[in-house]
One Martini backbone bead per residue (centre of mass of N, CA, C, O) as a GRO file, in nm:
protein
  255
    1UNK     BB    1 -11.433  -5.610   4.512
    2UNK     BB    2 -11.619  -5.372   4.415
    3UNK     BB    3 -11.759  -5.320   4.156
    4UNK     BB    4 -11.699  -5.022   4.123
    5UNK     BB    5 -11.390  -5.050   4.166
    6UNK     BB    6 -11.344  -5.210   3.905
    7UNK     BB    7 -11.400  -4.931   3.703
    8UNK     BB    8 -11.184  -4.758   3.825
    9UNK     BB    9 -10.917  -4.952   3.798
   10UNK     BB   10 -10.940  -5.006   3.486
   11UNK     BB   11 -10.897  -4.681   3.436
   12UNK     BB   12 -10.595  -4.643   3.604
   13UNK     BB   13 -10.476  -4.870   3.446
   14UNK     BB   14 -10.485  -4.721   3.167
   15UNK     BB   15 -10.337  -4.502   3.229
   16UNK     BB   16 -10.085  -4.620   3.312
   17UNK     BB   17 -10.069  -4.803   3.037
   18UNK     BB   18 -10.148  -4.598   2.806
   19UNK     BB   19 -10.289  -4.292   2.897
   20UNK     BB   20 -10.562  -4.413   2.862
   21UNK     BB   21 -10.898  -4.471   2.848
   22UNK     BB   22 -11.154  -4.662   2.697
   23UNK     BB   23 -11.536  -4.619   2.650
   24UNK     BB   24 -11.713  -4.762   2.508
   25UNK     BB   25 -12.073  -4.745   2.271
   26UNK     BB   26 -12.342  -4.914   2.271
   27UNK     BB   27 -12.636  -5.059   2.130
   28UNK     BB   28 -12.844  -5.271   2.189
   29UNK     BB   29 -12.940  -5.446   1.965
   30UNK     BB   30 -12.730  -5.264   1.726
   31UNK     BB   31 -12.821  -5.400   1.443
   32UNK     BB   32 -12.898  -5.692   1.602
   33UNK     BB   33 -12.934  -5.928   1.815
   34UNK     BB   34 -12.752  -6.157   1.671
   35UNK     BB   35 -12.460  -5.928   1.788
   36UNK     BB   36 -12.412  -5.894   1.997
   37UNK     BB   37 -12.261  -6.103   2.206
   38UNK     BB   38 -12.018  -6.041   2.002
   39UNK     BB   39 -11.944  -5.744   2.026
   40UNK     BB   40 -11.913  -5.723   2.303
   41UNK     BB   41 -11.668  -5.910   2.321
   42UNK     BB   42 -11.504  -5.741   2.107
   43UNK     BB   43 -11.489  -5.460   2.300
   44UNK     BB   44 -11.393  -5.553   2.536
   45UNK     BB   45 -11.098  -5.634   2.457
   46UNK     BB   46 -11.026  -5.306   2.417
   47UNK     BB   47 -11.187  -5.203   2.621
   48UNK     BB   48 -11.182  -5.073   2.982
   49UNK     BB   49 -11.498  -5.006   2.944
   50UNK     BB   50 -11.840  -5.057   2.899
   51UNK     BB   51 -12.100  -4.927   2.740
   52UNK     BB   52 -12.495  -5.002   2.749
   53UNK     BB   53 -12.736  -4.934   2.566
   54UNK     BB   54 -13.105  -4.917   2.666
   55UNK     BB   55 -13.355  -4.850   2.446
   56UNK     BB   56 -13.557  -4.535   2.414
   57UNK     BB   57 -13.774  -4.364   2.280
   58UNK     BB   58 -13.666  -4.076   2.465
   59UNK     BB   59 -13.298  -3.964   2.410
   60UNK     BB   60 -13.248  -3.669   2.468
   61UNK     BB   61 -12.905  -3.669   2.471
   62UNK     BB   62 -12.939  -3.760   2.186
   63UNK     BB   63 -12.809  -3.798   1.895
   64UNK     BB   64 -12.936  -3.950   1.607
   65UNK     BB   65 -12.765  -4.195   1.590
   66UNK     BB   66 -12.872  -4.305   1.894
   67UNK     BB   67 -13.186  -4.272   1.809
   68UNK     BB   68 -13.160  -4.489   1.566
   69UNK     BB   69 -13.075  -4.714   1.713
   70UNK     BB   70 -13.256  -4.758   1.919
   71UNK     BB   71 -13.539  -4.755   1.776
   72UNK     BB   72 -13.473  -5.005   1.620
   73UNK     BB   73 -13.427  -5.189   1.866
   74UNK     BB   74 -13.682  -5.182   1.947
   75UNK     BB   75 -13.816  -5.289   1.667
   76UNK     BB   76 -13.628  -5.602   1.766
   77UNK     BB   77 -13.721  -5.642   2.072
   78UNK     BB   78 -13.545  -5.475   2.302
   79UNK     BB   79 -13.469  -5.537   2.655
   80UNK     BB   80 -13.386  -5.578   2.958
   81UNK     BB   81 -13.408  -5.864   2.996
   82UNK     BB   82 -13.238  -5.947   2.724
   83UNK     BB   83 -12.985  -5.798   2.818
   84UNK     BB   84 -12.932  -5.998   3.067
   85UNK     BB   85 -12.915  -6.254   2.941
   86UNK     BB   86 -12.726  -6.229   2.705
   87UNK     BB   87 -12.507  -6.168   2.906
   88UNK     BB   88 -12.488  -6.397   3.082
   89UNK     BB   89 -12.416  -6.610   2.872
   90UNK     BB   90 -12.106  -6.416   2.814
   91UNK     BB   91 -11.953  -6.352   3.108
   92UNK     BB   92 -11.684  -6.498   3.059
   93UNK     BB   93 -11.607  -6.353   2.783
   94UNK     BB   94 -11.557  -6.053   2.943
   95UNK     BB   95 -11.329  -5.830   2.987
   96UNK     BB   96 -11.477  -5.579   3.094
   97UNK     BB   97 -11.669  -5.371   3.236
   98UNK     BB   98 -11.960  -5.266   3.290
   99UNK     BB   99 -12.221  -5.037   3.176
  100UNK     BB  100 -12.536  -4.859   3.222
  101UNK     BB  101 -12.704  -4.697   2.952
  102UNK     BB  102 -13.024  -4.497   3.118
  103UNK     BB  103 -13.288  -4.437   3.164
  104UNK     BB  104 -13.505  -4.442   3.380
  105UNK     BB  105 -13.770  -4.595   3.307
  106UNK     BB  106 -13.697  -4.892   3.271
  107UNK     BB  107 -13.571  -4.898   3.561
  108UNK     BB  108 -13.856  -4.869   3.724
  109UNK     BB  109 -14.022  -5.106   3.576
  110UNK     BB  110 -13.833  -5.346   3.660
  111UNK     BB  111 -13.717  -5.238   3.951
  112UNK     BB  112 -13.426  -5.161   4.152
  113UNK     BB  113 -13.387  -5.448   4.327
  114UNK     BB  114 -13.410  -5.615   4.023
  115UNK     BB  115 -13.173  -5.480   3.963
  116UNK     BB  116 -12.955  -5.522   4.138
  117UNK     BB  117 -12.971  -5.814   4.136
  118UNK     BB  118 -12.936  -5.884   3.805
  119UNK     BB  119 -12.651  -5.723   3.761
  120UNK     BB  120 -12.469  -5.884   3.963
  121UNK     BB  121 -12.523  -6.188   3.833
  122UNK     BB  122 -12.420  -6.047   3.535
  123UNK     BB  123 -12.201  -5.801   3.538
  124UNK     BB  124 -12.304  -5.509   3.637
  125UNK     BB  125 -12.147  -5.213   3.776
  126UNK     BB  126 -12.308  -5.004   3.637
  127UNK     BB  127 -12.483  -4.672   3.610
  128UNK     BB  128 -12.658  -4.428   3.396
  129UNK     BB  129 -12.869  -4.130   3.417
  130UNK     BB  130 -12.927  -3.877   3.236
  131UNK     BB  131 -13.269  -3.830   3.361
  132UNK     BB  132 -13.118  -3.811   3.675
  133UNK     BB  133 -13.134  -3.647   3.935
  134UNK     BB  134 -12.958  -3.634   4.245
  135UNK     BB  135 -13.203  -3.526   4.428
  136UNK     BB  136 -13.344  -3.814   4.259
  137UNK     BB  137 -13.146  -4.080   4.370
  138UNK     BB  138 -13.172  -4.236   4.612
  139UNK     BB  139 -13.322  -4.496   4.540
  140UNK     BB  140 -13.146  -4.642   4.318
  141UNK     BB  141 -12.894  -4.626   4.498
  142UNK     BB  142 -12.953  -4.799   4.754
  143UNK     BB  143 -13.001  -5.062   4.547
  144UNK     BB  144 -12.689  -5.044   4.452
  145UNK     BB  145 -12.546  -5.006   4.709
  146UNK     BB  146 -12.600  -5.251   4.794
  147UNK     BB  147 -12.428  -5.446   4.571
  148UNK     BB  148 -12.198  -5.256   4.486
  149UNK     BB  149 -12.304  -5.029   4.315
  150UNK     BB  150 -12.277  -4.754   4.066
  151UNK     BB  151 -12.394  -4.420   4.047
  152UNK     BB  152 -12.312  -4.212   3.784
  153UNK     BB  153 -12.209  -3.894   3.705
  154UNK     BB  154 -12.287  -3.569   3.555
  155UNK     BB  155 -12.052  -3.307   3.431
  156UNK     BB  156 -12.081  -2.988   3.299
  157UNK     BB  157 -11.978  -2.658   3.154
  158UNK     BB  158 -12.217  -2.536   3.360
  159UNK     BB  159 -12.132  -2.682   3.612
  160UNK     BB  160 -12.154  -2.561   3.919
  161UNK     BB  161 -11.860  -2.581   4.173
  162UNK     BB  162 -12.042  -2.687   4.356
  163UNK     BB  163 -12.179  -2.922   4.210
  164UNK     BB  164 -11.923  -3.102   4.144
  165UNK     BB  165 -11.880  -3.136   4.337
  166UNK     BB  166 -12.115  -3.341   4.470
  167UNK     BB  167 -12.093  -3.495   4.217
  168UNK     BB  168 -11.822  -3.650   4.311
  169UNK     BB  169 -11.918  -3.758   4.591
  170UNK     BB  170 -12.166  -3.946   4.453
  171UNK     BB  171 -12.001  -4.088   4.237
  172UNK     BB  172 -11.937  -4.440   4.101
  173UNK     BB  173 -11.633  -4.532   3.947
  174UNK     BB  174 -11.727  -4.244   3.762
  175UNK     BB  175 -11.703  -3.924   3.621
  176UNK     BB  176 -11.916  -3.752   3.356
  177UNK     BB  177 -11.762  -3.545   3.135
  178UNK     BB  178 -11.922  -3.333   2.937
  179UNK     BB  179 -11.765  -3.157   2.646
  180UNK     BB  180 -12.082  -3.022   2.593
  181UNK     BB  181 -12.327  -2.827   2.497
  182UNK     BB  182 -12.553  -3.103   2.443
  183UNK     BB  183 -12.548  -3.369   2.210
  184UNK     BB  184 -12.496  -3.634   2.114
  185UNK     BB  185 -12.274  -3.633   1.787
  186UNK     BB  186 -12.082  -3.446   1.710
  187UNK     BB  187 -11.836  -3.323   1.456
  188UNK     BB  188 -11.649  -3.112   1.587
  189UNK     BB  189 -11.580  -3.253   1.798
  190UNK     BB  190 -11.399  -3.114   2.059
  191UNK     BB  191 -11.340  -2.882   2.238
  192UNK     BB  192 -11.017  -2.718   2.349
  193UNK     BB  193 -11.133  -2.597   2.593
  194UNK     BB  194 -11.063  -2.835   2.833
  195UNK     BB  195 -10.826  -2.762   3.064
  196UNK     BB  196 -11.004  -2.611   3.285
  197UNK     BB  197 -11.263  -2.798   3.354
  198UNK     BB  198 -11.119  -3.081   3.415
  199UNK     BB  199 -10.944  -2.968   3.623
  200UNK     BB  200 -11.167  -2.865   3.806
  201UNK     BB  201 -11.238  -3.154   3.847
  202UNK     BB  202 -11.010  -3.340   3.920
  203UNK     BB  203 -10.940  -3.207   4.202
  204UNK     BB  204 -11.194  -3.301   4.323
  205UNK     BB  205 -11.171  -3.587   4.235
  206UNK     BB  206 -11.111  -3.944   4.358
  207UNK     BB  207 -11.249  -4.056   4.046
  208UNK     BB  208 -11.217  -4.112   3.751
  209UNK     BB  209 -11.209  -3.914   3.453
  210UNK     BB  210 -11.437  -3.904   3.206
  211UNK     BB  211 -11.480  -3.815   2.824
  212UNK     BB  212 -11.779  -3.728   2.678
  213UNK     BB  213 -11.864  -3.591   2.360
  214UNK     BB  214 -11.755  -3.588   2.043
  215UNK     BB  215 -11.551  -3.854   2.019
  216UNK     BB  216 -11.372  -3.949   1.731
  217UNK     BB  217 -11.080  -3.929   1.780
  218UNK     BB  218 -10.708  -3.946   1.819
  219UNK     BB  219 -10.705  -3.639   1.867
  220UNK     BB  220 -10.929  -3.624   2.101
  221UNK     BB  221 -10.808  -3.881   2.279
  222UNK     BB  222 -10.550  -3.700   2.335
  223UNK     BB  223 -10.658  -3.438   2.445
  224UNK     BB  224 -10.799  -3.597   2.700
  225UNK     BB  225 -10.557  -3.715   2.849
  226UNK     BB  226 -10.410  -3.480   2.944
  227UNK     BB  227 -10.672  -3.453   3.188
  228UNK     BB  228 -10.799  -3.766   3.183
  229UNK     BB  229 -10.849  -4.053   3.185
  230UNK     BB  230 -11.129  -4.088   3.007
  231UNK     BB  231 -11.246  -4.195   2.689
  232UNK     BB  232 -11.578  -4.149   2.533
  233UNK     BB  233 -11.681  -4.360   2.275
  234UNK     BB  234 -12.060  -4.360   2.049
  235UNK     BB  235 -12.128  -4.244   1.775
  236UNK     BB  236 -11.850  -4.335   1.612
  237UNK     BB  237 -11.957  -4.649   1.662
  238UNK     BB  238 -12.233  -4.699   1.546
  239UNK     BB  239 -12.147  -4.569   1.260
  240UNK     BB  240 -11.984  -4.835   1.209
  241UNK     BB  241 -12.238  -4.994   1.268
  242UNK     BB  242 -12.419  -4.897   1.007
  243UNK     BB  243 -12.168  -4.939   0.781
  244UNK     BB  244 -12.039  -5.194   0.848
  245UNK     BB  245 -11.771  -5.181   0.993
  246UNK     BB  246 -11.482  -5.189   1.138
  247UNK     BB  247 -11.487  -5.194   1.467
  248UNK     BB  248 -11.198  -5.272   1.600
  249UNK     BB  249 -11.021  -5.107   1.417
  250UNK     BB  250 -11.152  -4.835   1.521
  251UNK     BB  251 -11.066  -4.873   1.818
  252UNK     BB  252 -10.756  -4.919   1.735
  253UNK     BB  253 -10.749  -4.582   1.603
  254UNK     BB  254 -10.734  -4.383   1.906
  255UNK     BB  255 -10.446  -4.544   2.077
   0.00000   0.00000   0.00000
């Protein structure tokens, strides 16, 4: 099975044996480099695809709580090859899918090639990439596709219906809801009116459909449930692991 199918697999799994998929969301070494390959393992036990954020100065879809870790994990010094090694070392005892969320800037530097080359040997099954527009992603995408890896795309409540399909047809893995404009950890929960525009994605796309931005409870998770595969949850999570809280009980309380 292709990496990004497994990525699919894992999602229409849960969503058929749970009613929903869980795709929680933390940023690398936050709130510390000693405790990320803990937390890794214990969310992957839970979550059904598990996104990593990677760190970056300029982290533009994101508001403050993920911009705060993203900061501090800098100042930790995590790096991307920092973050592919930690995984490699318990790559075995990951249990779900991974997905890395990374603006574009790390993956250039790193090379697009020897990136694909080192997600592939250490499990890392696919990319988010919030400020790659589709137009300007051949080549990620190429040196992607060549591992079998998939380039997820984001399609927002603004996104015209002619570019939704496009954006679902070129997307792999899952394509990625975003529940609202503006940034990621509203305190508002999710829009209410959420009903016509996944539906109008779901009709769409032939790979399941997860929603996140704004997603803090299980009653978010579950008005999500009516409509896609899978919900995810990223500021409400980082905030109890700021909080010092327990991770796992939080990630149990969703679904």
């Amino acid at each position: 099975m292709s990496s990004h199918n497994e990525i699919s697999a894992a999602l229409h799994n849960a969503k058929a044996n749970s009613g929903v998929a869980l795709v929680p969301f933390f940023t690398a070494g936050y709130p510390s480099k000693e405790t990320f390959t803990k937390d890794l393992i214990e969310i992957s036990a839970i979550g059904d695809v598990v996104e990593v954020g990677i760190p970056f100065s300029d982290p533009m879809s994101d508001g403050m709580t993920i911009q705060r870790s993203s900061h501090i994990a800098l100042k930790n010094g995590v790096s991307l090859s920092w973050v592919f090694d930690q995984i490699e070392s318990v790559k075995k005892k990951i249990q779900a899918p991974l997905v890395f969320m990374s603006y574009l800037n790390p993956l250039l530097a790193f090379g697009f090639d020897k990136l694909a080359n080192r997600a592939k040997e250490v499990g890392v099954s696919g990319f988010i990439v919030p400020d790659l527009p589709l137009e300007e992603s051949d080549d990620l995408r190429k040196s992607l596709e060549n591992k079998n890896l998939g380039l997820i795309q984001l399609v927002s409540p603004t996104t015209p219906k002619a570019r939704i399909i496009k954006l679902c047809e070129a997307s792999k893995g899952f394509v990625y809801a975003v529940t609202m404009t503006g940034i990621t950890g509203s305190e508002k929960g999710i829009n209410e009116n959420l009903s016509s525009y996944l539906n109008e994605i779901k009709k769409v796309s032939n790979l399941p459909v997860c929603a996140g931005f704004g997603v803090r409870s299980a009653s978010d998770v579950n008005s999500i449930a009516k409509y896609a595969d899978g919900a995810i949850v990223g500021s409400a999570l980082v905030e109890t692991m700021e909080k010092k809280q327990d991770i796992i009980q939080f990630l149990n309380t969703l679904r």
